[in-house]
C-alpha distance (Angstrom), angle and dihedral (degrees) to the residues before:
residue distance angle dihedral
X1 . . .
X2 3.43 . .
X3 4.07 123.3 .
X4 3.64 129.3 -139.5
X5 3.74 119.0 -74.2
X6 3.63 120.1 -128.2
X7 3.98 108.3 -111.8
X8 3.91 112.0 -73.7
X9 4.07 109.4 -145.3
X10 4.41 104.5 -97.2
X11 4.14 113.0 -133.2
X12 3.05 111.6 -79.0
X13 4.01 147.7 156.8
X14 3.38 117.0 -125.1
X15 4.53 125.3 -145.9
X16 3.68 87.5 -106.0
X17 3.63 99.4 50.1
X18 3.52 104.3 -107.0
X19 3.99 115.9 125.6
X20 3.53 135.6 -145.2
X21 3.46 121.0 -138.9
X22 3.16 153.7 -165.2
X23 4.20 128.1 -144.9
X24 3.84 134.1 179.0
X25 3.52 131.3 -157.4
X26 3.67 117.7 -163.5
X27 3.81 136.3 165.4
X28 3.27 102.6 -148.7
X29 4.28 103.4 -175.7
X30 4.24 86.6 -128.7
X31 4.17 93.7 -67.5
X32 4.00 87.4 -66.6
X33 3.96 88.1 141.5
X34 3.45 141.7 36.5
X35 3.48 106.8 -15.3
X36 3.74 105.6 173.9
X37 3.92 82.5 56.8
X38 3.50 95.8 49.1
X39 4.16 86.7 51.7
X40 4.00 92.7 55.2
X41 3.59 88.1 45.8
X42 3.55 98.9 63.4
X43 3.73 96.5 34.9
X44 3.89 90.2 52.4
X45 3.80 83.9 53.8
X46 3.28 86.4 61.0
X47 4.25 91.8 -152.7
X48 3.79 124.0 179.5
X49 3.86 89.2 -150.4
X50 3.66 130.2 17.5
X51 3.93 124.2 -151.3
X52 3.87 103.7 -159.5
X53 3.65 123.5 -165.6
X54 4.22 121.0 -160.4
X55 3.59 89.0 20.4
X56 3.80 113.7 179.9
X57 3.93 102.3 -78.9
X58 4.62 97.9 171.3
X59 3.13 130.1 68.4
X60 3.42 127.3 -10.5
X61 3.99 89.5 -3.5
X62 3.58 92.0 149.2
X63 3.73 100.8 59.3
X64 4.13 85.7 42.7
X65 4.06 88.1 60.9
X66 3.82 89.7 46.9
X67 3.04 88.5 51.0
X68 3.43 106.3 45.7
X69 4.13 87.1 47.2
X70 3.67 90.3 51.5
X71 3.90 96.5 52.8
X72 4.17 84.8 45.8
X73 4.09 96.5 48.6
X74 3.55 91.6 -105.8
X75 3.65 146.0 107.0
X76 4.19 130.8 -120.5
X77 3.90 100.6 -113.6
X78 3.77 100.1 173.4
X79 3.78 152.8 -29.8
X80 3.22 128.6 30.8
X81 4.31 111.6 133.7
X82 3.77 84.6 -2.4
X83 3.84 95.3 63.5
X84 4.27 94.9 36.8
X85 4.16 84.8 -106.0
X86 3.48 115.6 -35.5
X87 3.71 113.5 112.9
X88 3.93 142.7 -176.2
X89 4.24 129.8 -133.5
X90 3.81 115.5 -175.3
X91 3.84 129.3 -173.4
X92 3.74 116.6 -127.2
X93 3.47 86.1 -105.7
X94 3.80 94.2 78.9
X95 3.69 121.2 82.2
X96 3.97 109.6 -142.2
X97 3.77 112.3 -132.9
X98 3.82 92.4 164.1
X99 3.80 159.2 -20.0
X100 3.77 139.8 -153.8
X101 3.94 120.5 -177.9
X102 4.31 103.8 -157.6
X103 3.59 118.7 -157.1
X104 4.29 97.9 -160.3
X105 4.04 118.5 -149.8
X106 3.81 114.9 -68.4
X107 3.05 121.3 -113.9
X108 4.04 111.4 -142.0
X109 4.04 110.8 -111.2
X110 4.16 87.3 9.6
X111 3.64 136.1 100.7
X112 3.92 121.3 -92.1
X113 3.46 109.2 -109.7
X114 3.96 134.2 -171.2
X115 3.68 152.7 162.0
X116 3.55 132.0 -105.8
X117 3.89 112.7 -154.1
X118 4.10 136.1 166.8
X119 3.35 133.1 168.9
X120 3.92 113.3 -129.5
X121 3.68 142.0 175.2
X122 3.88 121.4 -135.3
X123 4.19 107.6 -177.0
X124 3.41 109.4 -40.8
X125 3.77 96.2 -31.8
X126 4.47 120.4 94.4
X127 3.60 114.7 -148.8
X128 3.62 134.1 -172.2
X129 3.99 117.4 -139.0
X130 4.07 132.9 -158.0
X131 3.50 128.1 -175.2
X132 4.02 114.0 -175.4
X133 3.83 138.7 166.9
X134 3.85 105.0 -159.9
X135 4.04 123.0 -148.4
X136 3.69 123.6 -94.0
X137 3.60 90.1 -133.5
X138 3.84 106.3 98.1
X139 3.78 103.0 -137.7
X140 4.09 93.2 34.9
X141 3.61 85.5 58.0
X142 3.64 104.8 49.1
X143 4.46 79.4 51.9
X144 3.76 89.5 56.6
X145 4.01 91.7 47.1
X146 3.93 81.7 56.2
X147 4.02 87.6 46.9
X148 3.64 93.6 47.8
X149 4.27 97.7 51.3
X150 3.78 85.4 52.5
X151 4.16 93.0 51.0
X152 3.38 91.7 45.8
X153 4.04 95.5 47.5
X154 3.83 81.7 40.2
X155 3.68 83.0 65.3
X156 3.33 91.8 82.1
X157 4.36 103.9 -139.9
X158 3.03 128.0 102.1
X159 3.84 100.7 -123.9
X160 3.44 122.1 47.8
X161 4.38 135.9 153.0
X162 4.27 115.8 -154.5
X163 3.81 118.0 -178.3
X164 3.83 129.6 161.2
X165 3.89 133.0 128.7
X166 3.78 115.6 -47.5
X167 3.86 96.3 -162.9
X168 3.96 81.0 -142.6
X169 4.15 138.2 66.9
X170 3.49 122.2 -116.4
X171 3.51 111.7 -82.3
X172 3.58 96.1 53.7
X173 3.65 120.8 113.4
X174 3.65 95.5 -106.5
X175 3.60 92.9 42.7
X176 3.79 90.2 52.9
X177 4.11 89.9 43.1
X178 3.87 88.5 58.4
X179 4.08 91.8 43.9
X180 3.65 92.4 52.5
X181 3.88 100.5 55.9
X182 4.18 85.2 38.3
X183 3.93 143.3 29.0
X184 4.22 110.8 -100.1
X185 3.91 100.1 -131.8
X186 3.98 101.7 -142.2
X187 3.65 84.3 46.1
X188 3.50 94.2 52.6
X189 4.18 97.0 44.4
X190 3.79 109.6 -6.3
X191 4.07 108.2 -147.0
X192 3.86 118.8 177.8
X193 3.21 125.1 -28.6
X194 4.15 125.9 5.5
X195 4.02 102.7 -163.8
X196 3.88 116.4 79.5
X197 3.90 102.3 174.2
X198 3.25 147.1 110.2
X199 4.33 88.0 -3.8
X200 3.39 99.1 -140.8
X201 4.06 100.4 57.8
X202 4.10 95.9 7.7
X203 4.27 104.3 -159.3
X204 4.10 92.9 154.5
X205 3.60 141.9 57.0
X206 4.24 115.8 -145.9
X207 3.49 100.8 139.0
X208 3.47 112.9 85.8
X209 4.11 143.7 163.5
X210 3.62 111.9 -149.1
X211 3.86 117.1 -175.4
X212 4.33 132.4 -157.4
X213 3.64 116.6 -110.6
X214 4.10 112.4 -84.6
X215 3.91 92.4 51.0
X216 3.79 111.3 96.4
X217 3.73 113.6 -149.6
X218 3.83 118.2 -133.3
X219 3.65 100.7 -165.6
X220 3.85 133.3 -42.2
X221 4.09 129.1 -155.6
X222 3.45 158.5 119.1
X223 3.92 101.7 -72.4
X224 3.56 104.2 -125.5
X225 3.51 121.6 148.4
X226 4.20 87.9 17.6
X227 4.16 105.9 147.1
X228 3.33 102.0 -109.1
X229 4.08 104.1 27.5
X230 3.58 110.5 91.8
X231 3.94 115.7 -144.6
X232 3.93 88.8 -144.7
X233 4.03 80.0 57.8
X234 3.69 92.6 48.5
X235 3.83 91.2 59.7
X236 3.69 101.7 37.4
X237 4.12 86.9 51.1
X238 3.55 107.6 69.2
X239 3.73 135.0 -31.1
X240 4.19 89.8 -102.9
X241 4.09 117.4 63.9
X242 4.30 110.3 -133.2
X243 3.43 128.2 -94.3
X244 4.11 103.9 -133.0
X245 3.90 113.6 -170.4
X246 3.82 120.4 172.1
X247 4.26 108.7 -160.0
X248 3.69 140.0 -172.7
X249 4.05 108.5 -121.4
X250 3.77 109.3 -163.7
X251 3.48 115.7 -136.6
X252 3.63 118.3 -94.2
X253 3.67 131.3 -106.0
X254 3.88 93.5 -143.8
């Protein structure tokens, strides 16, 4: 049984500008399992954006996002198909500047893989956003960890928060290569729980959130034991438990 969590900072935007806010990672195995769980979930996470890995990618995968954003309180921002699975919910709170779906080399005999990113304002803050779903191929991986620090400086901002699964624990290489261009969230300010996978008996953590320098993490975690997210939810979901980060945004210059 799960205990209480100590409070996670709410959305909010601050006098100065700056925002806090809230982002969810979530594998969510292409809505092949409980997807009324899954919904409640996210809404009880209460997220302002949503970085979705294994996002429905077949037939009629667009109208399953929608969906699945409309049963949460949010809307489908990007990816999906477009982006080989990883996907993108935003509040209404965020202001869409822009979006870029990336298909990343393929790999012969693998799985396409992507990265869904946007660029978004949230109060007077701008934040860049990466969703990604690394290989399980060790040194194709650690390549896409290299592809994924240049999309995200590509971004062009300043401040910007990617999370997805790695397919690998910290300490490995690729792990490490990602941590050394970015700040690791639960490393930074561990919140809730650290393991992420398999859901139902969690003993390893490969979903992460890292950050760029300037954005202060409030806490990051697995959120078990969060008022309003059921555990019984968080195994009937998905086979991976969320990653739920809250973050300080500063404002933006421009």
């Amino acid at each position: 049984m799960a205990t209480s969590l100590p409070a996670l900072p709410n959305s909010r935007t601050e006098p100065d500008g700056s925002a806090v806010v809230r982002v969810l990672s979530y594998n969510i195995r292409s809505m092949r399992d409980d997807t009324d769980a899954l919904a409640r979930v996210i809404a009880g996470c209460a997220p302002d954006l949503v970085l979705l890995q294994e996002a429905p990618r077949l037939f009629r995968w667009r109208k399953k996002l929608t969906r699945l954003a409309a049963a949460s309180g949010l809307v489908h921002l990007s990816g999906g198909a477009t982006a080989a699975g990883p996907a993108l919910l935003c509040s209404l709170r965020a202001t869409v500047e822009r979006t870029e779906d990336v298909l990343l080399p393929l790999t012969p005999g693998q799985h396409r893989r992507g990265l869904a990113t946007a660029v978004v304002r949230i109060g007077g803050a701008r934040l860049g956003v990466l969703s990604c779903h690394l290989s399980l191929r060790q040194d194709e991986r650690y390549e896409q960890a290299g592809l994924l620090l240049d999309h995200l400086a590509g971004l062009g901002v300043p401040h910007a928060v990617a999370g997805g699964d790695l397919n690998e624990r910290p300490g490995g290489r690729t792990f490490r290569r990602i941590g050394d261009g970015l700040r690791d969230g639960w490393t930074a300010v561990p919140w809730g729980g650290e393991y992420t996978f398999p859901a139902a008996a969690p003993d390893r953590r490969i979903d992460a959130v890292f950050v760029t320098e300037g954005v202060e993490v409030l806490g990051c975690g697995v959120p078990l034991g969060l008022p309003g997210v059921a555990e019984d939810d968080l195994r009937a979901a998905t086979d991976h438990l969320p990653v739920l980060t809250a973050l300080r945004v500063p404002a933006s210059a421009a």
